[in-house]
FIFI-182440 format. One line per field, with one value per residue: residue number from 0; x, y, z of N, C-alpha, C in turn. Coordinates in steps of 0.2 Angstrom, whole numbers. Layout:
BEGIN
i c(NUM, ...)
nc1 c(X, ...)
nc2 c(Y, ...)
nc3 c(Z, ...)
cac1 c(X, ...)
cac2 c(Y, ...)
cac3 c(Z, ...)
cc1 c(X, ...)
cc2 c(Y, ...)
cc3 c(Z, ...)
END
This chain:
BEGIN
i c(0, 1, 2, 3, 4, 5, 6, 7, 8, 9, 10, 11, 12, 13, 14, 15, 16, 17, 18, 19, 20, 21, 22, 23, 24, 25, 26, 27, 28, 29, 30, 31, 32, 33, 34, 35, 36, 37, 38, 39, 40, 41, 42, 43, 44, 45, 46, 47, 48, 49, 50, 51, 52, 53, 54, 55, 56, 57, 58, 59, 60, 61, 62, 63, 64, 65, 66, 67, 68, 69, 70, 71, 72, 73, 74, 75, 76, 77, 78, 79, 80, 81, 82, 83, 84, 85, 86, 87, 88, 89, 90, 91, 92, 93, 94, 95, 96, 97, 98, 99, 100, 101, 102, 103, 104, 105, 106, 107, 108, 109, 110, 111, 112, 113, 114, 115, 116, 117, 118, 119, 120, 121, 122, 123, 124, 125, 126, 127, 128, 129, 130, 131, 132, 133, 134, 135, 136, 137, 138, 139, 140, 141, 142, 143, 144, 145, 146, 147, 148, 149, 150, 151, 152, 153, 154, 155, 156, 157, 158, 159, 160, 161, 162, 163, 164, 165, 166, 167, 168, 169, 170, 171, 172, 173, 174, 175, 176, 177, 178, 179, 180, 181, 182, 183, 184, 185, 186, 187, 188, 189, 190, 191, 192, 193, 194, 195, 196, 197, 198, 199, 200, 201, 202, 203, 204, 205, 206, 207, 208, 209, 210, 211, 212, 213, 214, 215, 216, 217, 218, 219, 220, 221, 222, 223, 224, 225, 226, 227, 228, 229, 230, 231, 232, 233, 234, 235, 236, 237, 238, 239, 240, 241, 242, 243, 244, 245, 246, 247, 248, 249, 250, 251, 252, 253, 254, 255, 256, 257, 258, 259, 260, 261, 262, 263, 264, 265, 266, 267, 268, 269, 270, 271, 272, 273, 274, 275, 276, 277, 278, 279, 280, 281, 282, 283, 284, 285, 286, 287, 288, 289)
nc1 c(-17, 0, 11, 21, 29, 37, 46, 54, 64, 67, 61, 44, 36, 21, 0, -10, -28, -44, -61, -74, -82, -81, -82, -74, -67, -68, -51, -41, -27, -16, -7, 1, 3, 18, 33, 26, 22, 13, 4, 1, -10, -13, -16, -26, -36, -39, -41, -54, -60, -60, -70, -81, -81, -70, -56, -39, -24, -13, 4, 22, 30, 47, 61, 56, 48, 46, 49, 63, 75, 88, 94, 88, 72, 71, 62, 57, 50, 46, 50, 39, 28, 31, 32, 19, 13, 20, 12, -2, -1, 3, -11, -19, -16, -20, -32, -41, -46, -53, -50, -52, -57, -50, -44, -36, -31, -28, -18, -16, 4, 1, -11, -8, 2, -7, -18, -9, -4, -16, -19, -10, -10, -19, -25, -30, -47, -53, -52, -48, -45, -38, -37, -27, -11, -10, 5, 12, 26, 23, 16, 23, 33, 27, 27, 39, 58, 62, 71, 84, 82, 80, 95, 102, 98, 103, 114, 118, 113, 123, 136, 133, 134, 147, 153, 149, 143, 124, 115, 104, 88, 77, 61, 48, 48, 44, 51, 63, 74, 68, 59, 45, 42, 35, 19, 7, 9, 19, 12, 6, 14, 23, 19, 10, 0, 3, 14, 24, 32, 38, 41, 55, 61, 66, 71, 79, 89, 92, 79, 70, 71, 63, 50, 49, 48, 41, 28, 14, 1, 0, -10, -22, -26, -25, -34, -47, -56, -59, -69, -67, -65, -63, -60, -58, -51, -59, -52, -35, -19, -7, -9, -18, -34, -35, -28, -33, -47, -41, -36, -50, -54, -47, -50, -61, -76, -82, -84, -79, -82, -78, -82, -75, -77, -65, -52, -37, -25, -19, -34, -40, -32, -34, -43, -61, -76, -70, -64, -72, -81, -74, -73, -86, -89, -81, -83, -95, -93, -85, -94, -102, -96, -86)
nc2 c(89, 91, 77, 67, 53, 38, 24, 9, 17, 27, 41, 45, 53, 61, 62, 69, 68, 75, 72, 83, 90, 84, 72, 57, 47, 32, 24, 27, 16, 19, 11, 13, 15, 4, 13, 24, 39, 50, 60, 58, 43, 39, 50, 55, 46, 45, 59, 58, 49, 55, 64, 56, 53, 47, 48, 48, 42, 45, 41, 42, 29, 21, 26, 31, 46, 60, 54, 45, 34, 21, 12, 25, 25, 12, -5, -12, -24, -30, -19, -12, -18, -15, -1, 1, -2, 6, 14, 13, 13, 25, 31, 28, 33, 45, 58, 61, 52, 36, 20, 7, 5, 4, 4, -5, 1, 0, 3, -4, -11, -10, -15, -28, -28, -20, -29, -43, -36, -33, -45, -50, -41, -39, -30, -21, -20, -19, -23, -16, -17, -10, -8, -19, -27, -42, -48, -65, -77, -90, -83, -76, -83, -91, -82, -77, -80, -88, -90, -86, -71, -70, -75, -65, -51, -54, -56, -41, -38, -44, -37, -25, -27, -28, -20, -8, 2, 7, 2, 9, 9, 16, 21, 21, 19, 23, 16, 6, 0, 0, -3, -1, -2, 5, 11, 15, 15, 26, 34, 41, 41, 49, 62, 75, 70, 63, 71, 76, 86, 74, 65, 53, 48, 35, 18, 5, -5, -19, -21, -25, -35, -40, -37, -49, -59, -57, -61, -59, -61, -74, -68, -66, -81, -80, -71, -71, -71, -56, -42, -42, -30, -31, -22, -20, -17, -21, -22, -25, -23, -22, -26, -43, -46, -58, -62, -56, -63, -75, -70, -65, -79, -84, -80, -80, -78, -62, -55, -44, -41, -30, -26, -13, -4, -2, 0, 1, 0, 11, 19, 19, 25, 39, 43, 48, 39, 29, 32, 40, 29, 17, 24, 25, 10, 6, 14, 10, -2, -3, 6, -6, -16, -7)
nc3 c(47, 49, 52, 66, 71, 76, 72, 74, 78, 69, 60, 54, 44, 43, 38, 48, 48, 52, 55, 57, 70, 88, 94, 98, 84, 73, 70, 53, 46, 31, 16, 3, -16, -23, -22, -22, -12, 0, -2, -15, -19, -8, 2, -5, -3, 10, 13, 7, 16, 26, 25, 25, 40, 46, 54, 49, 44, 36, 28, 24, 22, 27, 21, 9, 3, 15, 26, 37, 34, 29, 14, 2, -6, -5, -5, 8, 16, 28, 38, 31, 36, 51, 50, 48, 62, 71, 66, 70, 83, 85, 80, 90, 101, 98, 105, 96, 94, 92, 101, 100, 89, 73, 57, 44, 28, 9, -3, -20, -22, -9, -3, -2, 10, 19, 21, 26, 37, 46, 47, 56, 68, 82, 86, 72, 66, 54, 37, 23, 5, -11, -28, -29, -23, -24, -16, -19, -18, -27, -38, -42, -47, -58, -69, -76, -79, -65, -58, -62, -61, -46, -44, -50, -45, -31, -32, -35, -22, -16, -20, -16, -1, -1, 0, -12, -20, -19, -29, -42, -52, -63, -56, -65, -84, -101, -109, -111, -95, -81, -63, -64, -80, -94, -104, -95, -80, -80, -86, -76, -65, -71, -75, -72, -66, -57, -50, -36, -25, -14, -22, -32, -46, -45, -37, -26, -34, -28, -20, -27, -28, -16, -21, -28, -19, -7, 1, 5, 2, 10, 21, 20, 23, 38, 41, 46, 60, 56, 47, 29, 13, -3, -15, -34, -51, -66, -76, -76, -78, -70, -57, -55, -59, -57, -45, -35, -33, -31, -17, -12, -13, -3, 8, 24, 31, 37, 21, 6, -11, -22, -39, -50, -66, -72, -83, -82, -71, -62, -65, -53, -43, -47, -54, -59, -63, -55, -41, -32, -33, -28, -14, -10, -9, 1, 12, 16, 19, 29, 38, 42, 48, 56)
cac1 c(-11, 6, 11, 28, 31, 44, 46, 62, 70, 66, 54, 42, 30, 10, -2, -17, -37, -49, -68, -77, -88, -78, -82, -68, -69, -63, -44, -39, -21, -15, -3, -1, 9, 26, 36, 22, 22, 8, 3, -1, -14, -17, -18, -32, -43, -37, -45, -60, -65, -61, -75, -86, -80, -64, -48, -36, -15, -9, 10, 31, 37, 52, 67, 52, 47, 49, 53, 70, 78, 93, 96, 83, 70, 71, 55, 57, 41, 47, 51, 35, 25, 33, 29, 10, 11, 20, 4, -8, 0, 2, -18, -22, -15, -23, -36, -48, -48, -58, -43, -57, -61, -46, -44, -30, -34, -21, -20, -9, 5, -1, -16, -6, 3, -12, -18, -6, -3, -20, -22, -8, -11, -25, -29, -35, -51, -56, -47, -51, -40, -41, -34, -21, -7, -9, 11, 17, 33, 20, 11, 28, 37, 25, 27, 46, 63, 61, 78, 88, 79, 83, 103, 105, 96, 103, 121, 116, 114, 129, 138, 133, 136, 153, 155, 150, 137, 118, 113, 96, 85, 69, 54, 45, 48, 41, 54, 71, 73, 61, 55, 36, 39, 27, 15, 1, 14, 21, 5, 4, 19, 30, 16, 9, -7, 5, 19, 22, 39, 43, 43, 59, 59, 71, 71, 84, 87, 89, 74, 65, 70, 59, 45, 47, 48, 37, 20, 9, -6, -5, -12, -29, -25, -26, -36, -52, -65, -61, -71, -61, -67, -60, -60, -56, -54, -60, -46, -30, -13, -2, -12, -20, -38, -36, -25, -37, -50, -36, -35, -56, -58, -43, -52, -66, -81, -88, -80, -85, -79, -81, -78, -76, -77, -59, -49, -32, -23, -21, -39, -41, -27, -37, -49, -67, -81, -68, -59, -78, -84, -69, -72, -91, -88, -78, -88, -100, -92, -83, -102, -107, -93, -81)
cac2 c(92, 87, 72, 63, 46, 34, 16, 7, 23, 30, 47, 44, 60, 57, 66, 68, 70, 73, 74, 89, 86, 83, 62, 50, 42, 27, 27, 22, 18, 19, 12, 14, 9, 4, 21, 30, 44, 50, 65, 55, 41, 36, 53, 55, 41, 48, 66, 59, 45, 60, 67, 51, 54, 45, 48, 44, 44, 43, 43, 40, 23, 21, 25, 35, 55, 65, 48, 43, 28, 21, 17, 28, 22, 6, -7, -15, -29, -32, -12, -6, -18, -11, 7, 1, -7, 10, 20, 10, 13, 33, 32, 27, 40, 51, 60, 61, 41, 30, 16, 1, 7, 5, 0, -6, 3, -5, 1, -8, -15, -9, -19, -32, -25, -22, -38, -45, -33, -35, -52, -52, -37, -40, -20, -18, -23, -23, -23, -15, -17, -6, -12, -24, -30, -48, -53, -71, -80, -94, -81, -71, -87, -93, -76, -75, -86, -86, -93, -79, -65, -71, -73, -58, -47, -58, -52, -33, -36, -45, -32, -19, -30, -29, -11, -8, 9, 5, 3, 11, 9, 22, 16, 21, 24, 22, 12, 3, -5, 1, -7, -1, 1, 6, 17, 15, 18, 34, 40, 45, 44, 54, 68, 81, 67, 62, 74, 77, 86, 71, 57, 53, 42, 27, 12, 1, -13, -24, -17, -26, -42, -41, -39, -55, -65, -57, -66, -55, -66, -77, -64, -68, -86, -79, -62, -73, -68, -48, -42, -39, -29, -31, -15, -19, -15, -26, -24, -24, -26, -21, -30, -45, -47, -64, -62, -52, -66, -79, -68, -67, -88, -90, -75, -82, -70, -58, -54, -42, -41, -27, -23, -7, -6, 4, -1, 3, -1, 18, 22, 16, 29, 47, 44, 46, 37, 26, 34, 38, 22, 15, 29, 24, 4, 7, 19, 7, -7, 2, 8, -10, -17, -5)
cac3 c(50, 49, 61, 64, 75, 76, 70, 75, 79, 61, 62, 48, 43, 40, 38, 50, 44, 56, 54, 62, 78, 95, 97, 95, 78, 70, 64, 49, 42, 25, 15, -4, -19, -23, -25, -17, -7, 5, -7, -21, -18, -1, 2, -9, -2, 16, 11, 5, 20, 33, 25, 30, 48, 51, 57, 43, 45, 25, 30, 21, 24, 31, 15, 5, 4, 20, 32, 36, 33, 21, 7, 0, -11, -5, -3, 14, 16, 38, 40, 32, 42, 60, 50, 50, 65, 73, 64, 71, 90, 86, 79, 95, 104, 99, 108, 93, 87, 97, 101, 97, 80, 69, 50, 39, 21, 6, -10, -24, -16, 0, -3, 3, 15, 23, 22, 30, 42, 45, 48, 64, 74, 85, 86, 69, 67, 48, 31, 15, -2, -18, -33, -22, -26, -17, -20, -17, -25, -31, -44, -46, -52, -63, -74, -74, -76, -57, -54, -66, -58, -40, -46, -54, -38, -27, -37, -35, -16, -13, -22, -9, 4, 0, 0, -17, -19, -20, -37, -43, -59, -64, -55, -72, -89, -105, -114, -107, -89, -74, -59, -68, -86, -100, -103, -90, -74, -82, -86, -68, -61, -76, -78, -68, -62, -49, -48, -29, -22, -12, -26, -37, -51, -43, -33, -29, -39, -23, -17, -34, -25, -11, -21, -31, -15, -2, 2, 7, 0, 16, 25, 17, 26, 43, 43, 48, 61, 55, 40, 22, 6, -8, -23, -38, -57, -69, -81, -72, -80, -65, -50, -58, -55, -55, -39, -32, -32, -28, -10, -10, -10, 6, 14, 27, 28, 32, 16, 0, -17, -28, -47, -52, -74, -73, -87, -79, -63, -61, -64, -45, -42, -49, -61, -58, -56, -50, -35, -30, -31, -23, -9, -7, -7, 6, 17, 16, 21, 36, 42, 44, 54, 59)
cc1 c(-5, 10, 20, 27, 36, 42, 54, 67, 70, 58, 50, 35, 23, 6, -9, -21, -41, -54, -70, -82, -80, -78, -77, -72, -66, -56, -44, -32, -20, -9, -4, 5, 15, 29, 33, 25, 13, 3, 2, -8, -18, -20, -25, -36, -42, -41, -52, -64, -64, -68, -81, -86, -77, -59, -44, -28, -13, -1, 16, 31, 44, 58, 62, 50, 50, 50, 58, 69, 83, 91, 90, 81, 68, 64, 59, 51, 42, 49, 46, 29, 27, 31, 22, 7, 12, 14, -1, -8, 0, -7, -21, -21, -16, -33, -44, -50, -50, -51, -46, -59, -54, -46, -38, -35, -26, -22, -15, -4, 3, -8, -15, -2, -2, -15, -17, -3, -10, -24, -18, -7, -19, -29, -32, -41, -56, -50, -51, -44, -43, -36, -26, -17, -5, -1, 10, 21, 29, 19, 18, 32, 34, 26, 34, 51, 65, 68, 84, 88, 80, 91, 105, 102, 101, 114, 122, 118, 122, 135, 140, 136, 144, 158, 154, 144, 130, 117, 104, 93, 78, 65, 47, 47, 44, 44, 61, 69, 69, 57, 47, 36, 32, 25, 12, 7, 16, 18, 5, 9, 23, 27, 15, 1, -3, 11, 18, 29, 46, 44, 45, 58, 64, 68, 77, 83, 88, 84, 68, 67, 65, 52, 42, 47, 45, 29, 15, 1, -9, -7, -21, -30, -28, -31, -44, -53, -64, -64, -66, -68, -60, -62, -56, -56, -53, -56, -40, -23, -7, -4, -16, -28, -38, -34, -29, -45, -47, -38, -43, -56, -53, -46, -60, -72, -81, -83, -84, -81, -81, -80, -79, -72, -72, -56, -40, -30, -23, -26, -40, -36, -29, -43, -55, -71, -78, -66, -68, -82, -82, -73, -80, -92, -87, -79, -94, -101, -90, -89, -103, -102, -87, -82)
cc2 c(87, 82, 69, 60, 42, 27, 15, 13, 27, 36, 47, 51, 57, 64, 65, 71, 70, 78, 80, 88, 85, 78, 59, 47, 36, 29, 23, 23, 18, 17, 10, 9, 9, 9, 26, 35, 45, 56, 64, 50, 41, 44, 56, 52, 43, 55, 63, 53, 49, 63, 63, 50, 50, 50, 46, 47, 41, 45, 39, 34, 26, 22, 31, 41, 56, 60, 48, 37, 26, 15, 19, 25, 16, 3, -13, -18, -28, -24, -9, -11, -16, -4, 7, -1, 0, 15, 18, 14, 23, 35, 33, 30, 45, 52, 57, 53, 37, 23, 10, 1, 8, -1, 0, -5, 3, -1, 2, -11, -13, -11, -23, -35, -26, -24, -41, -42, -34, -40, -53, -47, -34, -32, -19, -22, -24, -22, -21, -14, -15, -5, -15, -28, -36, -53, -58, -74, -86, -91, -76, -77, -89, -89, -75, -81, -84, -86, -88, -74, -66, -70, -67, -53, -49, -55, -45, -33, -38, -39, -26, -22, -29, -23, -5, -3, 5, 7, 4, 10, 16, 17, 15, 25, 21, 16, 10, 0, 1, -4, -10, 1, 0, 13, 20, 18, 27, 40, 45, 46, 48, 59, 70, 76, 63, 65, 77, 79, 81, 67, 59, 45, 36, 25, 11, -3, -18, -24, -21, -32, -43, -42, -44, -62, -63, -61, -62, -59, -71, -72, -66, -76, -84, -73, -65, -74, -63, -49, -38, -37, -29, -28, -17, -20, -19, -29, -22, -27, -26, -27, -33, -44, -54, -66, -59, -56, -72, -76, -69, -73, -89, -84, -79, -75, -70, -54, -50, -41, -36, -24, -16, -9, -1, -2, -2, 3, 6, 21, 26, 22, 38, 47, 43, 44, 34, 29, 34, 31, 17, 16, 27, 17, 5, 8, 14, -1, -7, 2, 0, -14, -14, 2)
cc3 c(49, 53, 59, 70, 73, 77, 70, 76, 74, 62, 56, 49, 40, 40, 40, 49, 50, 55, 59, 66, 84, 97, 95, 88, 76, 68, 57, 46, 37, 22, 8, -9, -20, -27, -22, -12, -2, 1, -14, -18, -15, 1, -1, -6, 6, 17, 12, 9, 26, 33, 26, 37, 49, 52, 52, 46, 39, 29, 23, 24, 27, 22, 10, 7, 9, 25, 32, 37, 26, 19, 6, -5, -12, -3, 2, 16, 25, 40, 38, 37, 48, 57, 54, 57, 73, 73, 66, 80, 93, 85, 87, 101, 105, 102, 102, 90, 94, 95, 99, 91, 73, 62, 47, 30, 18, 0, -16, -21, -9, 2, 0, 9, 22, 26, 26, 37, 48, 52, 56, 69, 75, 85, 81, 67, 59, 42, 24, 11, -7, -21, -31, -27, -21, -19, -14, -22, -28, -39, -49, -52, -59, -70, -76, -76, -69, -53, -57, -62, -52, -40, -48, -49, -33, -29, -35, -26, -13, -15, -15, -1, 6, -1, -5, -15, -21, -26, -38, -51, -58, -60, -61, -77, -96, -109, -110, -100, -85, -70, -62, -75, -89, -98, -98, -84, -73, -84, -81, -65, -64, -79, -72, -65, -55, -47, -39, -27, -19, -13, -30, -38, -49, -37, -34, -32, -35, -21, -23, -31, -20, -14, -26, -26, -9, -4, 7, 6, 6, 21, 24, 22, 34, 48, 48, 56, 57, 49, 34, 17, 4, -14, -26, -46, -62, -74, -78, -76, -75, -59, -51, -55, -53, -47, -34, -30, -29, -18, -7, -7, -4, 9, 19, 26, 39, 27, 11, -5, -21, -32, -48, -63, -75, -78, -88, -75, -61, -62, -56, -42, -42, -52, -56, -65, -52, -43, -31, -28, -28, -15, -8, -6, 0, 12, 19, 20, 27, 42, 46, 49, 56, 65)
END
């Protein structure tokens, strides 16, 4: 069903799943990847663990699809945590979700989102990641003229700052500038495998600053006693796997790690046997402590 709640005064749309039977069930919240909408991924993995018997609320960020918020498009790290932190607080009022049973589910950036959301509110009680993107400015610098790319963003905001119109780029293309060029990205997002009403092809391009300077990774630092999985594909050019091991060794246990032989950061996105074997890691990990 269609749901709407409110974050900082911002009404953000989701969409609720609920298993069939009449008992409270576990919730789970959702938060996917960067560009996303709720009708693309998270939705997906939302669909297919309601049919394991939770509660899922796949929802818009705040700026993205049927949510409000300005400028549009844009990626807000401290706005979509209060989103997750408002979906956790509407989960739980509902009748059908057991208010002790709640999970934080991530995938790509919203892996570490997750994560980190995760780690400092006390309500949710596990964390799964599938194919994550664990940013921090450590792993971003080292790939980058760090210092270029900070000036030149940094230039864009002041800009607006000083009344000048938000500037936007493609969020995928094949060829020229894009948040996600290349091929891989636009496989999914610029064909009909993730066409969805309420995703357009922009970002802002201050909005491209946040995600070379958010730290989402220490969340891994602090998520311990709860338990973490971690889904991921063993060849990843978007969401390293390296990083994704990186977040493993600072995570405490009870902790799982597990490879999926996708070849594609967007495998993890549609393709089967992945999304399945995502979606049964998952379920399995869930069972045992959530």
């Amino acid at each position: 069903m269609r749901v709407e709640f409110v974050a900082d005064g911002l009404t953000l749309a989701g969409d609720l799943r609920v298993p069939e039977g009449g008992e409270p069930c576990p919730g789970l919240v959702f938060t996917g990847p960067f560009t996303g909408v709720r009708d693309q991924v998270t939705g997906r993995y939302a669909e297919r663990l309601t049919e394991r018997g939770y509660v899922t609320l796949a929802f818009d960020h705040r700026n993205w699809g049927e949510s409000e918020g300005e400028p549009r498009f844009e990626e807000d790290p401290q706005g979509k945590l209060r989103d997750l932190g408002a979906a956790v607080s509407f989960l739980r009022s509902r009748p059908e979700v057991d208010p002790e049973r709640i999970g934080a589910i991530g995938v790509c950036l919203g892996g570490g989102y997750a994560l980190k959301f995760a780690a400092f509110d006390p309500r949710v009680r596990v964390f799964a990641g599938i194919a994550g993107a664990y940013n921090n400015p450590y792993a971003m610098r080292s790939g980058m003229d760090y210092q270029a790319a900070l000036a030149a963003l940094t230039e864009v905001r002041e800009r607006q700052d000083r009344g000048g119109p938000v500037e936007y780029v493609p969020a995928v293309a094949r060829e020229g500038e894009a948040a996600m060029p290349g091929d891989e990205p636009n496989a999914y997002y610029g064909t009909e495998r993730g066409a969805s009403p309420h995703w357009a092809n922009r970002v802002t391009r201050a909005g491209v600053r946040e995600l070379i300077t958010m730290d989402n990774m220490m969340g891994a630092d602090f998520l311990s006693p709860k338990p973490a999985l971690i889904v991921h594909g063993l060849v990843d050019r978007f969401c390293s796997p390296e990083g994704a091991e990186e977040a493993f060794k600072r995570l405490d246990q009870p902790k799982r790690l597990v490879w999926v032989d996708a070849k594609q950061h967007v495998d993890l996105y549609d393709r089967e046997p992945y999304v399945s074997q995502a979606v049964a890691a998952t379920a399995e990990f869930l069972a045992e402590h959530l």
